[in-house]
Each structure stands twice: as C-alpha cells, then as structure tokens.
mmCIF file of the C-alpha atoms, coordinates in Angstrom:
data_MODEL
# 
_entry.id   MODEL 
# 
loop_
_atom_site.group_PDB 
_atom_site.id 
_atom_site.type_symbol 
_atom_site.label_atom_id 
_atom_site.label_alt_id 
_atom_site.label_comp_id 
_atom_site.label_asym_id 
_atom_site.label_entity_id 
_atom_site.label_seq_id 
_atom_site.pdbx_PDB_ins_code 
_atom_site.Cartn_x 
_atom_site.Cartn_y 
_atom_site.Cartn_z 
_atom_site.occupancy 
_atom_site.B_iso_or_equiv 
_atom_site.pdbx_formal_charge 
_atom_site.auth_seq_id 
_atom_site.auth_comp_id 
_atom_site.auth_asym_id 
_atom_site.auth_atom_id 
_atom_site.pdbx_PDB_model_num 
ATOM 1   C CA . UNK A 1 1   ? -21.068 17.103 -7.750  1.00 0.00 ? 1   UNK A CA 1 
ATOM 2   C CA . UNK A 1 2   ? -21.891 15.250 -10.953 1.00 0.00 ? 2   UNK A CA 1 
ATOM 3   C CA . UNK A 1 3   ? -25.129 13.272 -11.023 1.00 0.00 ? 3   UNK A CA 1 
ATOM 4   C CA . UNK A 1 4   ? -22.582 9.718  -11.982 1.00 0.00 ? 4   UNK A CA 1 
ATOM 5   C CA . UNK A 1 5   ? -20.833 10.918 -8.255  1.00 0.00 ? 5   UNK A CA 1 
ATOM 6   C CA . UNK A 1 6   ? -24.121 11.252 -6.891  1.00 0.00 ? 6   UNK A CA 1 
ATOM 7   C CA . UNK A 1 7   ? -25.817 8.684  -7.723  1.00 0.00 ? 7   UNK A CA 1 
ATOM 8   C CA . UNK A 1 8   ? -22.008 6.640  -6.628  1.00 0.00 ? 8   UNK A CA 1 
ATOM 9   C CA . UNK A 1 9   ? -22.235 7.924  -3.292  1.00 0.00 ? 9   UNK A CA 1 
ATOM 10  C CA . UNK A 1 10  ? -25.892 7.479  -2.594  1.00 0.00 ? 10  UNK A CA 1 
ATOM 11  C CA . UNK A 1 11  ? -25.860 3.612  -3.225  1.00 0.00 ? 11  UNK A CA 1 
ATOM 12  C CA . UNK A 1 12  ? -22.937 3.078  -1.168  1.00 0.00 ? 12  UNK A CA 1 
ATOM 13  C CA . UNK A 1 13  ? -24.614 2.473  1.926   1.00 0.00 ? 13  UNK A CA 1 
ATOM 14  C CA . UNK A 1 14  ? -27.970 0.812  0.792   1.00 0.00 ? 14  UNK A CA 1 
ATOM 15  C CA . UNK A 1 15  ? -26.505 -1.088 -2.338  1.00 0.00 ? 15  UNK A CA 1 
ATOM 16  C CA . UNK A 1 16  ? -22.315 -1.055 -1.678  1.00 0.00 ? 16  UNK A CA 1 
ATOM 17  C CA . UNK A 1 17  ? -22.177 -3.531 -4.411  1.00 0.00 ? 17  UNK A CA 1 
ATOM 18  C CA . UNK A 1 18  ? -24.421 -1.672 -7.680  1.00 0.00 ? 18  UNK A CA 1 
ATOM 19  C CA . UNK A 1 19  ? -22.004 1.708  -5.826  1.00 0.00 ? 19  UNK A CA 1 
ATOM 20  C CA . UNK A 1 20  ? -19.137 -0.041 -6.198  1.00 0.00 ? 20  UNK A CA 1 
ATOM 21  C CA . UNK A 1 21  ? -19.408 -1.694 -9.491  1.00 0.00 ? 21  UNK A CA 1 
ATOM 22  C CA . UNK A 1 22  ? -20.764 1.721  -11.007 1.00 0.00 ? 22  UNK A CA 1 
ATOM 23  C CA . UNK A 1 23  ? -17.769 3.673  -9.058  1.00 0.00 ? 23  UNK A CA 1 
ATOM 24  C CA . UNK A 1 24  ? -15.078 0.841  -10.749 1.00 0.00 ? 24  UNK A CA 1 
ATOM 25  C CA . UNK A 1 25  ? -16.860 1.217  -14.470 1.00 0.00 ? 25  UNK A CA 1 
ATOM 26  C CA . UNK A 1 26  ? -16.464 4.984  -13.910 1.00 0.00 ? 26  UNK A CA 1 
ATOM 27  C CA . UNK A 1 27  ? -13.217 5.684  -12.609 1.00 0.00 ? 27  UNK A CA 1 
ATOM 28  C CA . UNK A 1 28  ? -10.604 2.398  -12.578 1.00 0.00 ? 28  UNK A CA 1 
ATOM 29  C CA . UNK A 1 29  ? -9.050  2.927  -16.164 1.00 0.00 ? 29  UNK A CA 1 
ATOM 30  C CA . UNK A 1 30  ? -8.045  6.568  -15.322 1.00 0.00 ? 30  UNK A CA 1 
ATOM 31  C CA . UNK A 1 31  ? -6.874  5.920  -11.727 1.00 0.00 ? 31  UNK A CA 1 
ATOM 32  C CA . UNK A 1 32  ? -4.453  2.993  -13.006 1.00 0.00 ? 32  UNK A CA 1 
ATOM 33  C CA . UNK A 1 33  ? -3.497  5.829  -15.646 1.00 0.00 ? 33  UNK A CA 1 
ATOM 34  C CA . UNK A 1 34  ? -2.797  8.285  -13.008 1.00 0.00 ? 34  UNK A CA 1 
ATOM 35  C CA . UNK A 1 35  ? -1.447  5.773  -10.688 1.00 0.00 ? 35  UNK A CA 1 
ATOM 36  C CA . UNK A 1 36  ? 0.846   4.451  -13.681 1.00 0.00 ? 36  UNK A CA 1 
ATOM 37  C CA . UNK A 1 37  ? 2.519   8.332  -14.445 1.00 0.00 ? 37  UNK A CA 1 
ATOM 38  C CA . UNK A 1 38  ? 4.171   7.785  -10.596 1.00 0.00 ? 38  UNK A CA 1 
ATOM 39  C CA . UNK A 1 39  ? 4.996   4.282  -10.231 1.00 0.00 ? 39  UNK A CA 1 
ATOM 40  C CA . UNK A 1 40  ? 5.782   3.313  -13.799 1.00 0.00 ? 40  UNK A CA 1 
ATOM 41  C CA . UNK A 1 41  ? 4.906   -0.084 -13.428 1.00 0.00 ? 41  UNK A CA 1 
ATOM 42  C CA . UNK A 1 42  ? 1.359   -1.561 -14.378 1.00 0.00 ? 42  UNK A CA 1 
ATOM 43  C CA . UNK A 1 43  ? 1.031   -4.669 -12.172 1.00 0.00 ? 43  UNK A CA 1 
ATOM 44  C CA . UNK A 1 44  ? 1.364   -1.634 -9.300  1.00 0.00 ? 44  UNK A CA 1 
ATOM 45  C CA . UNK A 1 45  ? -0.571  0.676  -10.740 1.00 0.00 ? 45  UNK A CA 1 
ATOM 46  C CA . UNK A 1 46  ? -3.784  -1.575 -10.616 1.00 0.00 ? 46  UNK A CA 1 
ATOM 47  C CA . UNK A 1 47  ? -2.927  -2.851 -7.202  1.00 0.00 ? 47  UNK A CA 1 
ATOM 48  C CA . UNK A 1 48  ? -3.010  0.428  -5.700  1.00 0.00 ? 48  UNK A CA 1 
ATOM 49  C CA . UNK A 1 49  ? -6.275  1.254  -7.330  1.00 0.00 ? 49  UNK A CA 1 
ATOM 50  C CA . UNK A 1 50  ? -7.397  -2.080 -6.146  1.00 0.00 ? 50  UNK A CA 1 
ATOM 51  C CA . UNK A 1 51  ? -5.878  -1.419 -2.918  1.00 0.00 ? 51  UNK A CA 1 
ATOM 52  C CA . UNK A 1 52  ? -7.939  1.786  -2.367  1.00 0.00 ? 52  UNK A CA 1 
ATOM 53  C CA . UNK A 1 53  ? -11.578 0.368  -3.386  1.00 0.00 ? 53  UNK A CA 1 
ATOM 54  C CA . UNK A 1 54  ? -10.844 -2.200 -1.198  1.00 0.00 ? 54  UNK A CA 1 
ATOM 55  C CA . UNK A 1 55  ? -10.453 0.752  1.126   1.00 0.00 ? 55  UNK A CA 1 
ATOM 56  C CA . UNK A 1 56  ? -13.742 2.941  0.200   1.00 0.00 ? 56  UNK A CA 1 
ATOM 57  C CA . UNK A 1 57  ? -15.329 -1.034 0.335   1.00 0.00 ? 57  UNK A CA 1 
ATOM 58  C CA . UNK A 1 58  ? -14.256 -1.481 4.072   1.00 0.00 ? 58  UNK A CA 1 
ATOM 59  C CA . UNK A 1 59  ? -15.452 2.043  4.957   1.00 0.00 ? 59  UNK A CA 1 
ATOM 60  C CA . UNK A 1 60  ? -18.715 2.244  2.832   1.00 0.00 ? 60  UNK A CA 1 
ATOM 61  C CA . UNK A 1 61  ? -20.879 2.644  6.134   1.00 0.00 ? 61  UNK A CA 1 
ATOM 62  C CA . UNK A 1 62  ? -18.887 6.237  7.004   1.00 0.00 ? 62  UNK A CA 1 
ATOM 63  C CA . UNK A 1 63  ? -17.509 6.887  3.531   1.00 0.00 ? 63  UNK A CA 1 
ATOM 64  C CA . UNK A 1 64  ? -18.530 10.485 3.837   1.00 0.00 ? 64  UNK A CA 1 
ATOM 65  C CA . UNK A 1 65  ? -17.255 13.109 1.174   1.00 0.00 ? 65  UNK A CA 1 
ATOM 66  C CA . UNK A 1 66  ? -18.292 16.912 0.479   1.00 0.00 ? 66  UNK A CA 1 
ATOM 67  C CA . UNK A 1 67  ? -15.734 17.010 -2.466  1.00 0.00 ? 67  UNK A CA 1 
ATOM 68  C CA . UNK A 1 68  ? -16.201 15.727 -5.556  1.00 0.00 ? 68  UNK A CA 1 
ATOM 69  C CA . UNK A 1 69  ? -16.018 12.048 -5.663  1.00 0.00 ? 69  UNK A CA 1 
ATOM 70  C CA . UNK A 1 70  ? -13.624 12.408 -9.137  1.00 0.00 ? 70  UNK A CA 1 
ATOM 71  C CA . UNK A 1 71  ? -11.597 14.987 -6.766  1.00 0.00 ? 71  UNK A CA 1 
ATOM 72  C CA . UNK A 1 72  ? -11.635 12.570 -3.888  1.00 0.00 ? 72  UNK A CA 1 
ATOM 73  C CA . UNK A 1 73  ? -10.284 9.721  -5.791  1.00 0.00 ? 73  UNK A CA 1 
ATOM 74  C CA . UNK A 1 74  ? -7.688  11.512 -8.062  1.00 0.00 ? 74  UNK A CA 1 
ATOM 75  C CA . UNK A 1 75  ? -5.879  12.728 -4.898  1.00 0.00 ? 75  UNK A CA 1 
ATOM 76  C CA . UNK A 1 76  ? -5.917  9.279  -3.227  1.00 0.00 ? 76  UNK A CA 1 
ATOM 77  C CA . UNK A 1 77  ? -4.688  7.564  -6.056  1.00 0.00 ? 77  UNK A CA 1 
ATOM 78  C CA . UNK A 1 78  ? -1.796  10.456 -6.092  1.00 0.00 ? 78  UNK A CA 1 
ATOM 79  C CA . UNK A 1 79  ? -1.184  10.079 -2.444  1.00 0.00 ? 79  UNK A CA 1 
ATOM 80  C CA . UNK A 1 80  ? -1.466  6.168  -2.663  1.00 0.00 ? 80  UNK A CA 1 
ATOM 81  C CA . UNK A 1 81  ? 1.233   6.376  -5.363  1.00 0.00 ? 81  UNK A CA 1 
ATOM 82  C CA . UNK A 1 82  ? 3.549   8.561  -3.834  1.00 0.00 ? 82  UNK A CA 1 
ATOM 83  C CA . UNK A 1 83  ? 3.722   6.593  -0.516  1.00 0.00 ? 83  UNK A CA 1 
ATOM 84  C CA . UNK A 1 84  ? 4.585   3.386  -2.408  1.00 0.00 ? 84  UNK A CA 1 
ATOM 85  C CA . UNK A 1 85  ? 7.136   5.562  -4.047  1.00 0.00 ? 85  UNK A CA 1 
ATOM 86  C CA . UNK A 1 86  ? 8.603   6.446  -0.625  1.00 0.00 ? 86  UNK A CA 1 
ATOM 87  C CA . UNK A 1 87  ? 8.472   3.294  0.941   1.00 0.00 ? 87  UNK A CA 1 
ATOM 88  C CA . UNK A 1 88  ? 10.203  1.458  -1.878  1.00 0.00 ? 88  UNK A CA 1 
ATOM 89  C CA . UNK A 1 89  ? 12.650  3.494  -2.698  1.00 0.00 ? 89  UNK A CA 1 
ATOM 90  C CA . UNK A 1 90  ? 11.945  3.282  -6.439  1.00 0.00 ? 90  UNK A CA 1 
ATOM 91  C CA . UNK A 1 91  ? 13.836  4.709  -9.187  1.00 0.00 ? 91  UNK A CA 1 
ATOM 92  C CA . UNK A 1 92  ? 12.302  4.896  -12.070 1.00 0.00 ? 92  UNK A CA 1 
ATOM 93  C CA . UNK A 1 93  ? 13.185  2.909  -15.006 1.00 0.00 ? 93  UNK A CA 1 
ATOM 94  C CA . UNK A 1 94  ? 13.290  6.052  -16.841 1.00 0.00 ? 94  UNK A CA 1 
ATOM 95  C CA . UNK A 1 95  ? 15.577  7.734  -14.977 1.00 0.00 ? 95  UNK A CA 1 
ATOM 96  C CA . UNK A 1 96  ? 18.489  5.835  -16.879 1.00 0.00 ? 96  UNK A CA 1 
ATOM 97  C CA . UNK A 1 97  ? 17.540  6.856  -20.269 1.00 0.00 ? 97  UNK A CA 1 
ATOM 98  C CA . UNK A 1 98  ? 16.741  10.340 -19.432 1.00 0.00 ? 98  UNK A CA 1 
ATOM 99  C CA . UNK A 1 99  ? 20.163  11.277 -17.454 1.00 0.00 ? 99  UNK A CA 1 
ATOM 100 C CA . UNK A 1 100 ? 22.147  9.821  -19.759 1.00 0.00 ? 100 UNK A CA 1 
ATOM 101 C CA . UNK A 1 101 ? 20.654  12.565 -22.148 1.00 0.00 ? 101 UNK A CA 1 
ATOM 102 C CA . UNK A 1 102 ? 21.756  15.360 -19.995 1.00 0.00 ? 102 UNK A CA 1 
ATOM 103 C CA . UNK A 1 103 ? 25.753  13.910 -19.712 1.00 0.00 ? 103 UNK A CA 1 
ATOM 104 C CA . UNK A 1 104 ? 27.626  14.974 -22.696 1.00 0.00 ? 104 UNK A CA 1 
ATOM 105 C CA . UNK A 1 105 ? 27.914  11.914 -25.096 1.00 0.00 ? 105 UNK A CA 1 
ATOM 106 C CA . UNK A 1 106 ? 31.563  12.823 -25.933 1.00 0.00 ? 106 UNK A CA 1 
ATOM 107 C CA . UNK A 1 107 ? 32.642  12.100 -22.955 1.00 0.00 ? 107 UNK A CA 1 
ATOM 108 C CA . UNK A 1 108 ? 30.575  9.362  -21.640 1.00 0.00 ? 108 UNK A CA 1 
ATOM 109 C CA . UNK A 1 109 ? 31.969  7.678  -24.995 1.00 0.00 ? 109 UNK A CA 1 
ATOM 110 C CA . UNK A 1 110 ? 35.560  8.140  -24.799 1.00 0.00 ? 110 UNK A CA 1 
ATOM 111 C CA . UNK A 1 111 ? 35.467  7.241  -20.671 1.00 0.00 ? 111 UNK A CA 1 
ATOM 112 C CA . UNK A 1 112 ? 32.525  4.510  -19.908 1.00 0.00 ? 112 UNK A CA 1 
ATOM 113 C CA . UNK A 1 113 ? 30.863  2.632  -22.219 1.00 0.00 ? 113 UNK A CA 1 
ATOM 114 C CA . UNK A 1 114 ? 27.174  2.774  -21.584 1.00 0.00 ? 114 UNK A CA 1 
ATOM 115 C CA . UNK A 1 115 ? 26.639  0.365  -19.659 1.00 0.00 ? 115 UNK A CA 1 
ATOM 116 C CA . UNK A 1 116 ? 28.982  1.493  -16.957 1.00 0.00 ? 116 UNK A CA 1 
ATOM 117 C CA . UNK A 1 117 ? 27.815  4.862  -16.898 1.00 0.00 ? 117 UNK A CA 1 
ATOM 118 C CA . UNK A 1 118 ? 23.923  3.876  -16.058 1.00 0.00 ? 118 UNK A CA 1 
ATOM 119 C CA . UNK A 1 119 ? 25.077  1.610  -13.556 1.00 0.00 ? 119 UNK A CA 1 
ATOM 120 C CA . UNK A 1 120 ? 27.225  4.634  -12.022 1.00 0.00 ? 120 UNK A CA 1 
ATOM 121 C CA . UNK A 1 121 ? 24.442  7.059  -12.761 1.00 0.00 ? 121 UNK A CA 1 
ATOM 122 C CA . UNK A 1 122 ? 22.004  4.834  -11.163 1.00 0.00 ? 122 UNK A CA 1 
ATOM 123 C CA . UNK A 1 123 ? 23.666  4.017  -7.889  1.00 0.00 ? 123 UNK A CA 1 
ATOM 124 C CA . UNK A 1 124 ? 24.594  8.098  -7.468  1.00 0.00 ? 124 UNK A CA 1 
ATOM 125 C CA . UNK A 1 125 ? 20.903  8.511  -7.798  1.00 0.00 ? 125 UNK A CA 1 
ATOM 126 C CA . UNK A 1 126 ? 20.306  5.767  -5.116  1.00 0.00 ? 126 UNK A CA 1 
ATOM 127 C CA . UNK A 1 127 ? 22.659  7.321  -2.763  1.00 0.00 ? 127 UNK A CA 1 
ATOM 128 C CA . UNK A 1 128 ? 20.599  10.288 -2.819  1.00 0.00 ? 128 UNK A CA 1 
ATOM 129 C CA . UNK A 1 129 ? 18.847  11.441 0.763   1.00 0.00 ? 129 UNK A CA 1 
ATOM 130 C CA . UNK A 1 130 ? 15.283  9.750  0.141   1.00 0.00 ? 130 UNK A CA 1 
ATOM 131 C CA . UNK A 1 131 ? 13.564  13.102 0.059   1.00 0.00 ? 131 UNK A CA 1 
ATOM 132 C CA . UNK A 1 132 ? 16.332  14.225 -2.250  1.00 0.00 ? 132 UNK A CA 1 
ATOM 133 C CA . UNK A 1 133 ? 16.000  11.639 -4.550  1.00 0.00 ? 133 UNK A CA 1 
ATOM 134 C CA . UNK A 1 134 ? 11.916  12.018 -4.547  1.00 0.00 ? 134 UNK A CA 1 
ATOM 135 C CA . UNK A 1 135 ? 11.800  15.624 -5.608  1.00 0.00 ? 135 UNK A CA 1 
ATOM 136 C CA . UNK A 1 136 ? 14.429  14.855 -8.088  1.00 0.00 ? 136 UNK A CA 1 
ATOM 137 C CA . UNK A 1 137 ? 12.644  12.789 -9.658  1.00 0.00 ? 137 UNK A CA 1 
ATOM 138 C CA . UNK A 1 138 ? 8.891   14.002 -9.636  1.00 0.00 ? 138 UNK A CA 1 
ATOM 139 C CA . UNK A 1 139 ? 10.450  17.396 -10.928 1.00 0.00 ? 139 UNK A CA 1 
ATOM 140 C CA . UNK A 1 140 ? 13.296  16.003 -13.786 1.00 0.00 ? 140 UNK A CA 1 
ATOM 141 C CA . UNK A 1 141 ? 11.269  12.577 -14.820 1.00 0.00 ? 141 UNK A CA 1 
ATOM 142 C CA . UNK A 1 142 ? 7.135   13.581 -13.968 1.00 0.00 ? 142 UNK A CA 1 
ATOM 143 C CA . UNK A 1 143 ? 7.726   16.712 -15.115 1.00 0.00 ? 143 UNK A CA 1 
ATOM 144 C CA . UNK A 1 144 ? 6.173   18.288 -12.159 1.00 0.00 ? 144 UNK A CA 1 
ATOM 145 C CA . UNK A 1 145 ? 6.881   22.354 -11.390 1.00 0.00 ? 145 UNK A CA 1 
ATOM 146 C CA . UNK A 1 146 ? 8.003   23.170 -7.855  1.00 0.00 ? 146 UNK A CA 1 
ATOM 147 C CA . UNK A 1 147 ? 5.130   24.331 -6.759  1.00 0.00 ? 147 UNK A CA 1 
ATOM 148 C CA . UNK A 1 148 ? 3.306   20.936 -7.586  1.00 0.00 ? 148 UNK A CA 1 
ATOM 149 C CA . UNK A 1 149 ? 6.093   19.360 -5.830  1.00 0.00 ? 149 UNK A CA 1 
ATOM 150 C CA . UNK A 1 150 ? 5.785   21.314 -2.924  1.00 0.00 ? 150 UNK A CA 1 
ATOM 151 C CA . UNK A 1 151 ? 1.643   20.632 -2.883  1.00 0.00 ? 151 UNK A CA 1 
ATOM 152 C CA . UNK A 1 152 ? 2.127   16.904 -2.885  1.00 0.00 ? 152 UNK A CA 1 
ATOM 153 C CA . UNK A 1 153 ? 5.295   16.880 -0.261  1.00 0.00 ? 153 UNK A CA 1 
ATOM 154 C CA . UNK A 1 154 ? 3.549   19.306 1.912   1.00 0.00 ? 154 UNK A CA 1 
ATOM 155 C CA . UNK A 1 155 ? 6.413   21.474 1.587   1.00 0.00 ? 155 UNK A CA 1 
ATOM 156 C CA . UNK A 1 156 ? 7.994   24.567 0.498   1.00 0.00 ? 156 UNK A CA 1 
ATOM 157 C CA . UNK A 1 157 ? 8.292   25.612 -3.310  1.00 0.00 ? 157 UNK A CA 1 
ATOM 158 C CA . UNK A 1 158 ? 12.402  26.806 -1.495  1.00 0.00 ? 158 UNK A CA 1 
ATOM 159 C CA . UNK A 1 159 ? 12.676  23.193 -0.207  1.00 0.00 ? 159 UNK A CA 1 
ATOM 160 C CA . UNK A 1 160 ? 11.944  21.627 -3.428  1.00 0.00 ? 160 UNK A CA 1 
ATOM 161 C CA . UNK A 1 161 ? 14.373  24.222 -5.310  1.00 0.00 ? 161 UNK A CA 1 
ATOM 162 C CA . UNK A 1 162 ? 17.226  23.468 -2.501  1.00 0.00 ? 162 UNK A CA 1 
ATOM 163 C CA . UNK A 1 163 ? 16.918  19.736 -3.181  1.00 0.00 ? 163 UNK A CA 1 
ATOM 164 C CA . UNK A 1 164 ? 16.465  19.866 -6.802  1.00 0.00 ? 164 UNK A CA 1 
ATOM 165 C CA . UNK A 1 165 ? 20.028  21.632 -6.290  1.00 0.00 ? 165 UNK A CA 1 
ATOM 166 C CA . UNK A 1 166 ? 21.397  19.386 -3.707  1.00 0.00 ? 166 UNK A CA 1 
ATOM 167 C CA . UNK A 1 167 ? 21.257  16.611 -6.557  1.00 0.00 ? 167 UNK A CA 1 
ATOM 168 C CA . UNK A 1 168 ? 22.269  18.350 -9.202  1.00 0.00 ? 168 UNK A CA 1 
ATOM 169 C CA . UNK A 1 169 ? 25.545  19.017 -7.583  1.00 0.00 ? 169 UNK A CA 1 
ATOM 170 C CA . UNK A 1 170 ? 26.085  15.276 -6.034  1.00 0.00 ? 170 UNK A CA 1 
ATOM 171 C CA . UNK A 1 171 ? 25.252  14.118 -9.501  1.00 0.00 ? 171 UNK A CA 1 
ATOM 172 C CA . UNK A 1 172 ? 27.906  16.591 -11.047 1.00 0.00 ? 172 UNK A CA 1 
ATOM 173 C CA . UNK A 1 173 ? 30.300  16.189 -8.679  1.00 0.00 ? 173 UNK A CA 1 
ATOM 174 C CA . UNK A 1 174 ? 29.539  12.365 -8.980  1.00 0.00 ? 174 UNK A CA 1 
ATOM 175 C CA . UNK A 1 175 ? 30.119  12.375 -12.518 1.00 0.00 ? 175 UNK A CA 1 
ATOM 176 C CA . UNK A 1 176 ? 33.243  14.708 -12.617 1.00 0.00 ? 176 UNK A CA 1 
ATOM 177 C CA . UNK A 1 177 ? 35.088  12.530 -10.488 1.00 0.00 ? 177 UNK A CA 1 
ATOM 178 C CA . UNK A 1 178 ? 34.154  9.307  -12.352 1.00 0.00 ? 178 UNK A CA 1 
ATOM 179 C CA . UNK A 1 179 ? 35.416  10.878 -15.709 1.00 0.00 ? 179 UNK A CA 1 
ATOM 180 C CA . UNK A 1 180 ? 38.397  11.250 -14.630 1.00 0.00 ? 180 UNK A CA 1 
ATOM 181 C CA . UNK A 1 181 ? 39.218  7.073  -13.526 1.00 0.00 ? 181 UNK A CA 1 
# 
C-alpha cells in the first residue's frame, strides 16, 4: 500500500476529516474521470463520487480495507457507475453517432433522412432485454473486451458473446425491415 493510502486510512478513525480531505485531494478528479467513461454525463459522474465518500464518511469507524485504497476506490466507482447504468436504463448519447457509422450511408440516405434513422436506431436499442442492451453497449461504445465484460457482470465471457449477438441480429433485422417502408 502506498504511504498517501496509508497515511489515508490511518487518519480515518482519529481525524475522519484531515482523512477525508487528503483522500478527496488524492483521488476525486480521477474517480469523476472513471466514473464519467460509464455514465457519460458530468453532473453524474461527480455525484456518484460524492455519493461514495459520503459512503466511506458514514462508515469511517469500520472502514476496513487490506487492498489498496486506489484499488478499493477504482472498483467502487466502476461498480457505482454501472448500477446507475442499470437502474436508469441509459443509453448513451454516443450510441447515436456511433451506429449510424456502422449502417451503410447509401442506404440510410436514399430511405430515412437522419433524423429518422437515430430515432429508429435509438428506440431498437431501447427495446433491447436490459442485460442485452448493457453488454452491448460496454463492449461496442466503452470499448470493453468480453472478458472485461464478463468481470464486471459477474458473468461468462459465452454470455457476453451470446448477447453481443442477440443485438446484433435484432438491430439487423430491425434495420432490414425499416429499409424497406
């Protein structure tokens, strides 16, 4: 454990406040960074961050960690993030732009005009099964592999592959049909 961590941990019980003001300075700008990559929204990003100091605050008197504090807080924030994801049901914002990319412009031109299309796109993508939809994303938009999927869902690396196809093919199928109108 780093001496910073250390020295973080220490104070929380006999001086919360010095811990927790030390433990913001150190880690709050890359937690809202972290926090930001998932929920794509800033005002959110800092409330979760918020939200989970607040947290560590209320539990100073037990807050007992053998991990790295750095460790401890970088898989919170993930965690944190990835429940507000679920319980939302957010899309992100990005998801527009990007899918558009993969639909061939030829078409999209001479049978929607843009604006229809994202709107279709989008509510296809919102019709997705919730866990569906999640993997989808964190794998096409974050970038993720299958494997990190699979860590942060707590499931298989097969699961994630099987829903990354599942939406594929609604989206295709989705998108074939409305081509033809």
């Amino acid at each position: 454990m780093r001496n910073r961590d250390a020295e973080i941990l220490g104070k929380l019980q006999t001086d919360g406040e010095r811990a927790m003001h030390l433990m913001y300075q150190q880690y709050y700008s890359m937690l809202s960074l972290k926090a930001l990559r998932y929920v794509k929204k800033e005002e959110v990003a800092e409330d979760l961050v918020q939200e989970l100091f607040v947290d560590i605050w209320k539990r100073r008197d037990n807050f007992n960690i053998t991990s790295s504090l750095s460790g401890y807080l970088q898989r919170s924030i993930v965690n944190r993030s990835l429940n507000w994801i679920r319980s939302n049901k957010i899309i992100h914002e990005e998801i527009e732009e990007q899918t558009l990319n993969r639909v061939d412009e030829s078409k999209a031109d001479k049978t929607l005009e843009g604006e229809e299309l994202e709107d279709f796109i989008n509510s296809v993508i919102d019709s997705l099964p919730e866990k569906c939809r999640l993997v989808f994303v964190m794998s096409r938009f974050d970038q993720l592999s299958y494997k990190e999927i699979g860590t942060k869902l707590d499931i298989s690396v097969k699961t994630v592959e099987n829903q990354i196809s599942k939406a594929l093919k609604i989206l295709r199928a989705n998108l074939e049909k409305y081509s033809k109108i």
